[in-house]
C-alpha positions as a Markdown table, in Angstrom:
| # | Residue | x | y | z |
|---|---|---|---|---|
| 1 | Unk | -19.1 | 5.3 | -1.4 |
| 2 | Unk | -15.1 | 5.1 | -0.6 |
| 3 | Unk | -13.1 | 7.9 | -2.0 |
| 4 | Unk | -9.8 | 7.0 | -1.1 |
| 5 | Unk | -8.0 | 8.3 | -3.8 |
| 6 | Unk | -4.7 | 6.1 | -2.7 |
| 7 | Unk | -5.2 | 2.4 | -2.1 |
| 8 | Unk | -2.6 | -0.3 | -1.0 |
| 9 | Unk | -1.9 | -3.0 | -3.8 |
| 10 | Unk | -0.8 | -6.3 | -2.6 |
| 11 | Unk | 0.9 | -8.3 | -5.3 |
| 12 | Unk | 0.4 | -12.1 | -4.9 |
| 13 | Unk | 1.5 | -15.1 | -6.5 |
| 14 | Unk | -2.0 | -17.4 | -6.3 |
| 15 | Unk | -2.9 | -16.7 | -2.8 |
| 16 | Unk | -4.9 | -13.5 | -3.0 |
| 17 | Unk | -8.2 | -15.5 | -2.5 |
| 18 | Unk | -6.8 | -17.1 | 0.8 |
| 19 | Unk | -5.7 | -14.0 | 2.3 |
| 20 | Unk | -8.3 | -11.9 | 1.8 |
| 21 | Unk | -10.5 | -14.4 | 3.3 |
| 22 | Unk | -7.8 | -14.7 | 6.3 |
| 23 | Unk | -8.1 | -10.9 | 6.4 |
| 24 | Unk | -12.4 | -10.9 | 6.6 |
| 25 | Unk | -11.7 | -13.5 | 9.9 |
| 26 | Unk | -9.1 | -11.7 | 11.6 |
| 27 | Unk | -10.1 | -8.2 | 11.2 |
| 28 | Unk | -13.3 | -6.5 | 12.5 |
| 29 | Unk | -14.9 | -4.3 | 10.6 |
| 30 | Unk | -13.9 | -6.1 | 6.9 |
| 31 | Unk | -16.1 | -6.5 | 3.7 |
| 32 | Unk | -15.1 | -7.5 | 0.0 |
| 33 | Unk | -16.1 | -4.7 | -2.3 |
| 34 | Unk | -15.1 | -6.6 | -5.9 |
| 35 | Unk | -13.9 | -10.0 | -7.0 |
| 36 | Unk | -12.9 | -9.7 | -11.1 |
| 37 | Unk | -11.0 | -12.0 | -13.3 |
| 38 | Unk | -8.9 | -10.5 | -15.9 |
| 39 | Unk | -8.7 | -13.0 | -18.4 |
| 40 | Unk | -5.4 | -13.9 | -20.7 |
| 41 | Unk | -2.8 | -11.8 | -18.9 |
| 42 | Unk | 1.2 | -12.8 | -18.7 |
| 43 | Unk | 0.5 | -14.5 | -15.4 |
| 44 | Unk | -2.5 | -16.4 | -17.2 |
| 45 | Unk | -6.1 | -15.6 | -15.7 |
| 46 | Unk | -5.7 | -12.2 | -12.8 |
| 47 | Unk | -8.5 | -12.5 | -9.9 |
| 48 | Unk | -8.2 | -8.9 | -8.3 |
| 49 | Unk | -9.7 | -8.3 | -5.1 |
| 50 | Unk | -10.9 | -4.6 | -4.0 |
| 51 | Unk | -11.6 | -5.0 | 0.0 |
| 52 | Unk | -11.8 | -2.8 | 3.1 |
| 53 | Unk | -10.4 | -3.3 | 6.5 |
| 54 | Unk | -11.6 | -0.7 | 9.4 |
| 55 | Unk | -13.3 | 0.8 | 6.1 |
| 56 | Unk | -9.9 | 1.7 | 4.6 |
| 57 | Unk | -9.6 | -0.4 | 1.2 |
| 58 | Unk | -7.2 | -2.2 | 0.0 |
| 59 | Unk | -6.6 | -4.0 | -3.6 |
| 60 | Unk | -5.3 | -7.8 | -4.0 |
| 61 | Unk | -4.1 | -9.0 | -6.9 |
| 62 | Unk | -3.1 | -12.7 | -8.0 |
| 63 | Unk | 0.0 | -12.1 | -10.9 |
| 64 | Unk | 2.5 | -14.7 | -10.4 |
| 65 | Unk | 5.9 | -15.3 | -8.7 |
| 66 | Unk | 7.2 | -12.0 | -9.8 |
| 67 | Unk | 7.5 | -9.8 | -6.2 |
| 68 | Unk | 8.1 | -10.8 | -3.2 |
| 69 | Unk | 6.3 | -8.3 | 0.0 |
| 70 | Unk | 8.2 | -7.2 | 2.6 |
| 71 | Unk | 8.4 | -5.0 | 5.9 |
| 72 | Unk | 9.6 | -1.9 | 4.0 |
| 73 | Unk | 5.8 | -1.2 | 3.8 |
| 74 | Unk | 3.7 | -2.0 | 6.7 |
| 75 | Unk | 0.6 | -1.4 | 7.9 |
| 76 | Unk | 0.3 | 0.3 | 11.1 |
| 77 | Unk | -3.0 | -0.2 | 12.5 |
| 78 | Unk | -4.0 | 1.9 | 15.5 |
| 79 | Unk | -6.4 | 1.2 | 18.5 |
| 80 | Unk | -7.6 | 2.6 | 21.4 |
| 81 | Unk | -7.0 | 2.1 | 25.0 |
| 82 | Unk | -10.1 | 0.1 | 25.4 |
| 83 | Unk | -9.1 | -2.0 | 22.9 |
| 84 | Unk | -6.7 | -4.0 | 24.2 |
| 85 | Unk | -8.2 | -7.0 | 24.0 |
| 86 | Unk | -9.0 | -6.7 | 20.2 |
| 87 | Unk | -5.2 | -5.9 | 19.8 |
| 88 | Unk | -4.6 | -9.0 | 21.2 |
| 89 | Unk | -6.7 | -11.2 | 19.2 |
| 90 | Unk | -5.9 | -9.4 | 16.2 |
| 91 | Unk | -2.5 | -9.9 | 17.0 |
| 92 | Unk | -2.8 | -13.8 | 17.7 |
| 93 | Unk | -4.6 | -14.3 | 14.6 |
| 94 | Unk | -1.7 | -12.6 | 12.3 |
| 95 | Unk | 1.2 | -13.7 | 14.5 |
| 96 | Unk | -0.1 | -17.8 | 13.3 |
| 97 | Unk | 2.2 | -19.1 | 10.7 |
| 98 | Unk | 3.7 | -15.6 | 10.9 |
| 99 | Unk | 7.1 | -14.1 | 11.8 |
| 100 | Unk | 7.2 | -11.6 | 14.9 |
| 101 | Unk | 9.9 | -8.8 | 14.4 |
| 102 | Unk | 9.2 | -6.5 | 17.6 |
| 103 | Unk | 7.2 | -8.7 | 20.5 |
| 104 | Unk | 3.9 | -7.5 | 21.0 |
| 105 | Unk | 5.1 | -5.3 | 24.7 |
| 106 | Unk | 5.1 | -1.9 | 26.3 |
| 107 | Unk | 7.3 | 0.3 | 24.8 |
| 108 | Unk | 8.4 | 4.1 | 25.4 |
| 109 | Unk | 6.1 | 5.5 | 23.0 |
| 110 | Unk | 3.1 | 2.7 | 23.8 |
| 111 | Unk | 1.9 | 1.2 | 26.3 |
| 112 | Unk | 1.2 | -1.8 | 23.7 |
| 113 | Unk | 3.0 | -2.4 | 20.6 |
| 114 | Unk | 4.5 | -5.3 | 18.0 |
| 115 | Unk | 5.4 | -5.6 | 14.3 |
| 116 | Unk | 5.2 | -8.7 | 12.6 |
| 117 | Unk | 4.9 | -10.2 | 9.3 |
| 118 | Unk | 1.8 | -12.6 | 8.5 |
| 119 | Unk | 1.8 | -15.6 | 7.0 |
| 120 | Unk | 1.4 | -14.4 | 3.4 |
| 121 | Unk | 4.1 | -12.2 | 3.7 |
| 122 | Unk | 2.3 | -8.6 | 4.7 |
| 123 | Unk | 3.6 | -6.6 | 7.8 |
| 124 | Unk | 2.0 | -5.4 | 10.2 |
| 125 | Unk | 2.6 | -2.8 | 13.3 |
| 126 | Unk | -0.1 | -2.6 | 15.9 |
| 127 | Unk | -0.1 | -0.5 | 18.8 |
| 128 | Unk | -2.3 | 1.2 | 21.2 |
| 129 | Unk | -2.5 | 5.1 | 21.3 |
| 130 | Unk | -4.2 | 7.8 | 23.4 |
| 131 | Unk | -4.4 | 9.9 | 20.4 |
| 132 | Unk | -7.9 | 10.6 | 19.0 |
| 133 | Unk | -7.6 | 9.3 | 15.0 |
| 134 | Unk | -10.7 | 8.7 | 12.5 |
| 135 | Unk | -9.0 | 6.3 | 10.6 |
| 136 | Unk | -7.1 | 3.2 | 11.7 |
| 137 | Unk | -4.6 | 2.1 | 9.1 |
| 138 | Unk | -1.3 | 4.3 | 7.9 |
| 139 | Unk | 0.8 | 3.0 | 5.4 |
| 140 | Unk | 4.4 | 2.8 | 6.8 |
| 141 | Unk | 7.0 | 3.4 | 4.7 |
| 142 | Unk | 11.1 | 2.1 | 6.0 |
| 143 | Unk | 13.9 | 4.1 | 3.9 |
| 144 | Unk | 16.8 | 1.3 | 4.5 |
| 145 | Unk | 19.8 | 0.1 | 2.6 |
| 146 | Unk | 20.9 | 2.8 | 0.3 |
| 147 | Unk | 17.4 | 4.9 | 0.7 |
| 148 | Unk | 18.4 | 5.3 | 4.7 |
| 149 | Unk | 18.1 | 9.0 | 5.4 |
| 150 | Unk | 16.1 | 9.8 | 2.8 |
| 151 | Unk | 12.4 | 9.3 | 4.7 |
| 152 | Unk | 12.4 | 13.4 | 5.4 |
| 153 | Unk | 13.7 | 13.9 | 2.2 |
| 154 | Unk | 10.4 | 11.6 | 0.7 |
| 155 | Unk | 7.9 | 12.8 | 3.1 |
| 156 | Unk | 8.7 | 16.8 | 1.7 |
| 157 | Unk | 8.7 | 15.3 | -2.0 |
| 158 | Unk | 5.3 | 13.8 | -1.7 |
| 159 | Unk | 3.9 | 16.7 | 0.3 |
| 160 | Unk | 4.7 | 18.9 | -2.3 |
| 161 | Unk | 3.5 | 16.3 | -5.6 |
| 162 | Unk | -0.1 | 15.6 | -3.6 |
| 163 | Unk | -3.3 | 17.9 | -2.6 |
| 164 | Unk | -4.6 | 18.0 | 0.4 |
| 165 | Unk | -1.2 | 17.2 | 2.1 |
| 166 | Unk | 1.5 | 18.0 | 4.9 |
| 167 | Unk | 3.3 | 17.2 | 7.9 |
| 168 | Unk | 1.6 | 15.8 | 10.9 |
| 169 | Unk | 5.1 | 14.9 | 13.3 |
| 170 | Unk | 8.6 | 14.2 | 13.1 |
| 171 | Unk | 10.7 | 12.9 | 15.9 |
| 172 | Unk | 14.4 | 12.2 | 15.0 |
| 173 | Unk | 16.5 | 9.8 | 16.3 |
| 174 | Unk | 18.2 | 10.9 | 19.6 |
| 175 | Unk | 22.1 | 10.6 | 20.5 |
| 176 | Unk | 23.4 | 6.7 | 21.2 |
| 177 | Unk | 21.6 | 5.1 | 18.9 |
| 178 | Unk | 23.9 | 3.7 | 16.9 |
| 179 | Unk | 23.9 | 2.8 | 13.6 |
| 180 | Unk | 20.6 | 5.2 | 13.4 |
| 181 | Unk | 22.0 | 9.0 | 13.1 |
| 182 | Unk | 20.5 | 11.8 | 15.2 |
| 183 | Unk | 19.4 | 13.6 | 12.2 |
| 184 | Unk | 17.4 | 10.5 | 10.3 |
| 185 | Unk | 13.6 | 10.0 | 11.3 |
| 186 | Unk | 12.9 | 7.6 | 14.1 |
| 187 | Unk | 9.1 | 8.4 | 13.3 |
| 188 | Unk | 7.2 | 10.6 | 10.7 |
| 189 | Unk | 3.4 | 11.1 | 10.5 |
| 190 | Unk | 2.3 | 13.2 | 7.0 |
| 191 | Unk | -0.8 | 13.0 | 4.8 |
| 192 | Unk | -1.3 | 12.5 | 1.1 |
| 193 | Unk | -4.6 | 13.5 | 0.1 |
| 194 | Unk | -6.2 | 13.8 | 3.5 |
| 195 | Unk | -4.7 | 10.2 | 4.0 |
| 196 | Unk | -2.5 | 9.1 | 7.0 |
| 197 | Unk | 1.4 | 7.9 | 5.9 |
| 198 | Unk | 4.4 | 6.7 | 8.4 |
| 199 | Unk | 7.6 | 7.2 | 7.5 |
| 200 | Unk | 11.2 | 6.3 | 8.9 |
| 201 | Unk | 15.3 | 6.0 | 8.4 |
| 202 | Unk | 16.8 | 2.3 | 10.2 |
| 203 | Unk | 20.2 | 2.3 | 9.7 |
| 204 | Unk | 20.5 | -1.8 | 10.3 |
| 205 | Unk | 21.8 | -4.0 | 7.9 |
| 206 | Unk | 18.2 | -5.4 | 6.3 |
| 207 | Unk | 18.2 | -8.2 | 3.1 |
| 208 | Unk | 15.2 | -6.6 | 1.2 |
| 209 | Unk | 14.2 | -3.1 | -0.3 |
| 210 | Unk | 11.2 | -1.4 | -1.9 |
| 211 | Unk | 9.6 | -3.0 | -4.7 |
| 212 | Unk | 6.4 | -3.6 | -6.5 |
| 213 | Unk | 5.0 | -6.0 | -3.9 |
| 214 | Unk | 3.4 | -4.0 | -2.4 |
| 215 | Unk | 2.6 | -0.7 | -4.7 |
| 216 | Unk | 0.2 | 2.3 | -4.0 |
| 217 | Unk | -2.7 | 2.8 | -6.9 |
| 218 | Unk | -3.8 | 6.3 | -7.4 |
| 219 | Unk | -7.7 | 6.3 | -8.4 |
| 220 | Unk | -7.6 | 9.3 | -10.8 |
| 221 | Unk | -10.4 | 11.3 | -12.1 |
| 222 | Unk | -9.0 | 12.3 | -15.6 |
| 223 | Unk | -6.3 | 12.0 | -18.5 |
| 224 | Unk | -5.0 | 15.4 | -17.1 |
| 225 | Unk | -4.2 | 14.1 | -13.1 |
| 226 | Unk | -2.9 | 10.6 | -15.1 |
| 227 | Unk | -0.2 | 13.0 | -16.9 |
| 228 | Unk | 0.5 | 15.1 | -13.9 |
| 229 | Unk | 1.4 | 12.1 | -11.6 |
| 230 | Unk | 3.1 | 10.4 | -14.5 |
| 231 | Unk | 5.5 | 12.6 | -14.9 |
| 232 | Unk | 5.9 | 13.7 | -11.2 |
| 233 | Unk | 6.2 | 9.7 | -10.0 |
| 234 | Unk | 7.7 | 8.0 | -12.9 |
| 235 | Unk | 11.6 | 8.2 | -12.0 |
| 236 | Unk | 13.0 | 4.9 | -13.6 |
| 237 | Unk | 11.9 | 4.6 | -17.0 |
| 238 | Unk | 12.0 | 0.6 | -17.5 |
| 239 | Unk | 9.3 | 0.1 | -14.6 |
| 240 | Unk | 6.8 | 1.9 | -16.5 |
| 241 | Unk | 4.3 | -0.7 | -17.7 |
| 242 | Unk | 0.9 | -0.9 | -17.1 |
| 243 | Unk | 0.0 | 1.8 | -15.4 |
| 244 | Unk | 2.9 | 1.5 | -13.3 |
| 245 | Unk | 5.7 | 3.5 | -12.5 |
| 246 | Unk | 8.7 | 3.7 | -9.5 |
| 247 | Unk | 10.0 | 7.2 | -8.2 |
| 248 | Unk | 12.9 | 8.3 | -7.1 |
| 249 | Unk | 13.1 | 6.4 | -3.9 |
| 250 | Unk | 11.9 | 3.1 | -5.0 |
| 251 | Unk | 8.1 | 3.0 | -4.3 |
| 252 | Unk | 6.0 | 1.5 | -6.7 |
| 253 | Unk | 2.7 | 3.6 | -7.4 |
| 254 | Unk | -0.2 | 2.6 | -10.0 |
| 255 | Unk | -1.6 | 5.7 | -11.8 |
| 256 | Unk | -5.2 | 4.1 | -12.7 |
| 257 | Unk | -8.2 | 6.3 | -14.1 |
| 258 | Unk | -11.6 | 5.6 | -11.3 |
| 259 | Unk | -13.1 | 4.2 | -14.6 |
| 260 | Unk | -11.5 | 1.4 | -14.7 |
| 261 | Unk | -12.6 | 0.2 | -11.2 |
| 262 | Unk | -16.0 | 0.5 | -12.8 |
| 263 | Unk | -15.8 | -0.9 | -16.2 |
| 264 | Unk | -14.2 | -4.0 | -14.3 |
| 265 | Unk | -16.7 | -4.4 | -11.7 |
| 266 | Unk | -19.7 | -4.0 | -14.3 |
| 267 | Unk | -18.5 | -5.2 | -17.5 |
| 268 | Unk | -19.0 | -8.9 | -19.4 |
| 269 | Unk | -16.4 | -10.9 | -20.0 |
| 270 | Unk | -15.9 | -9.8 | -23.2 |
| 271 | Unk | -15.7 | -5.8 | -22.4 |
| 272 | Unk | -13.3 | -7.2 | -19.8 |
| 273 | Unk | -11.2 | -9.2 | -21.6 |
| 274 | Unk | -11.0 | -5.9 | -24.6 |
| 275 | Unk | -10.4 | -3.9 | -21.4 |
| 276 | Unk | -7.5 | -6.2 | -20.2 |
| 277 | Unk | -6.1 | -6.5 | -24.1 |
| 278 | Unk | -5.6 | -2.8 | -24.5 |
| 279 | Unk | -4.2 | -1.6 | -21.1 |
| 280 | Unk | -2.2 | -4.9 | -21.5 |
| 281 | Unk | -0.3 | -3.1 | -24.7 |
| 282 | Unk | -0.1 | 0.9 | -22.5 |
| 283 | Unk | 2.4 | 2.0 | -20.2 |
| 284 | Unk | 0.8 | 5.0 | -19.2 |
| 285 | Unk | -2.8 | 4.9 | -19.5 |
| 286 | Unk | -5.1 | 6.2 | -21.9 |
| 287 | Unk | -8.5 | 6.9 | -21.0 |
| 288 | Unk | -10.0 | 7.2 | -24.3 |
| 289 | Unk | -8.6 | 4.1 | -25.8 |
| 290 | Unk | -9.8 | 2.7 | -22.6 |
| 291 | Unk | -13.3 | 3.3 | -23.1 |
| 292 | Unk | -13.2 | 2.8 | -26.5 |
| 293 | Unk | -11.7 | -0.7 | -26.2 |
| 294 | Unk | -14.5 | -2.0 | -23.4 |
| 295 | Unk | -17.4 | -0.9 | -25.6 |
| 296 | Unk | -15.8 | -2.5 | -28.6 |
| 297 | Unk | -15.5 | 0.8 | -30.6 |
């Protein structure tokens, strides 16, 4: 059983289907967990997708034209010496159709590394390391625009809101590198709930910023952890719908009780669609109406 408490949502338009079955080719290693349609939703009928790359899950959504992804969350994806030649078909396979934003070279800190976006608009970073790790993938957040310099201040935030949590490295930017200040992050490694996070400041001039196409669900055992992250996360009062809220920084997070997961993977159509009806109506979510709604109480 996966207990990742914190799982990467990808918003799309109609193309969820497609790319998760672009993600089962490309990446070793990849299964779909769940495949449920929420019925009668704003964006008309919802597929959702829960699937796991490298075993660390992921959650794909089909809601309309509403967000667009971009690079200010990627997913670095680490691998080891040996694997150079998976990198590199990996890498192929993404880079088709896709937009390359650092080649696929040696750098200082790798002796193979590139960051691209893939053809349905999710980011990638790829490199080899000589570092033992257990798990491949790290959400990497990019504080730009008017967020830049604020990655250390985010990484102590979240460190402090989340169990199980706390610095792994910092490495700041050095002297001469211009418009990035010596005292923003160049690179940041922390964990969230035993979960590997990247963090860093760029300086350059970039035409997107955070939003909700790409959001982080929280799998919550009870009302009590619902209210606790509610009110630690939620920051900007007219995003809160759904079970979503933004912080203070712009990321989007889902506070989701683990039931629902379940009443959606095992329900009829009809507990679904009371399901969908009620949590349709919450901002933050209510367990007990929850339940109440899928048995039809």
């Amino acid at each position: 059983m996966n207990n990742q408490r914190i799982v990467p949502h990808l918003w799309f338009d109609k193309e969820a289907q497609e790319a998760v079955d672009f993600y089962m080719k490309v990446f070793p290693e990849s299964e779909v967990v769940t495949d449920v349609t929420f019925t009668d939703t704003p964006s008309g009928d919802s597929k959702q997708f829960i699937f796991n790359i490298f075993g660390y899950r992921f959650m794909a959504i089909n809601a309309g034209p509403y967000f667009v992804k971009n690079p200010s969350i990627s997913f670095t994806v680490l691998f080891k010496q040996s694997e150079a030649d998976l990198l590199d078909k990996v890498w192929s396979a993404l880079a088709e159709n896709g937009k390359v934003m650092m080649e696929l070279e040696k750098y200082d800190f790798s002796e193979k590394y590139g960051w691209l976006e893939d053809q349905f608009e999710v980011s990638w970073q790829l490199l080899i390391t000589d570092q033992e790790f257990d798990d491949r993938i790290r959400p990497s957040f990019m504080f730009i625009n008017d967020n830049v310099g604020r990655a250390e201040e985010a990484i102590n935030y979240y460190t402090s809101v989340f169990k199980n949590s706390g610095d792994t490295s910092k490495y700041y930017y050095p002297e001469g590198m211009e418009p990035d200040k010596p005292d923003t992050l160049a690179h940041a490694e922390f964990k969230l709930e035993n979960q590997y996070f990247v963090a860093l400041d760029s300086a350059h001039k970039h035409n997107f910023n955070l939003n909700e196409g790409i959001s982080l669900m929280l799998n919550l055992d009870d009302q009590e952890e619902i209210d606790y992250y509610w009110d630690k996360l939620s920051a900007v009062p007219e995003s809160e719908q759904c079970g979503w809220v933004k912080d203070q920084f712009g990321v989007s997070w889902q506070i989701v009780p683990k039931i629902m997961d379940k009443m959606a993977e095992e329900g009829t159509p009809e507990q679904i669609k009371r399901l969908t009806e009620a949590f349709l109506k919450m901002k933050k979510f209510d367990i007990d109406t929850l339940i109440k709604a899928y048995e039809g109480k």
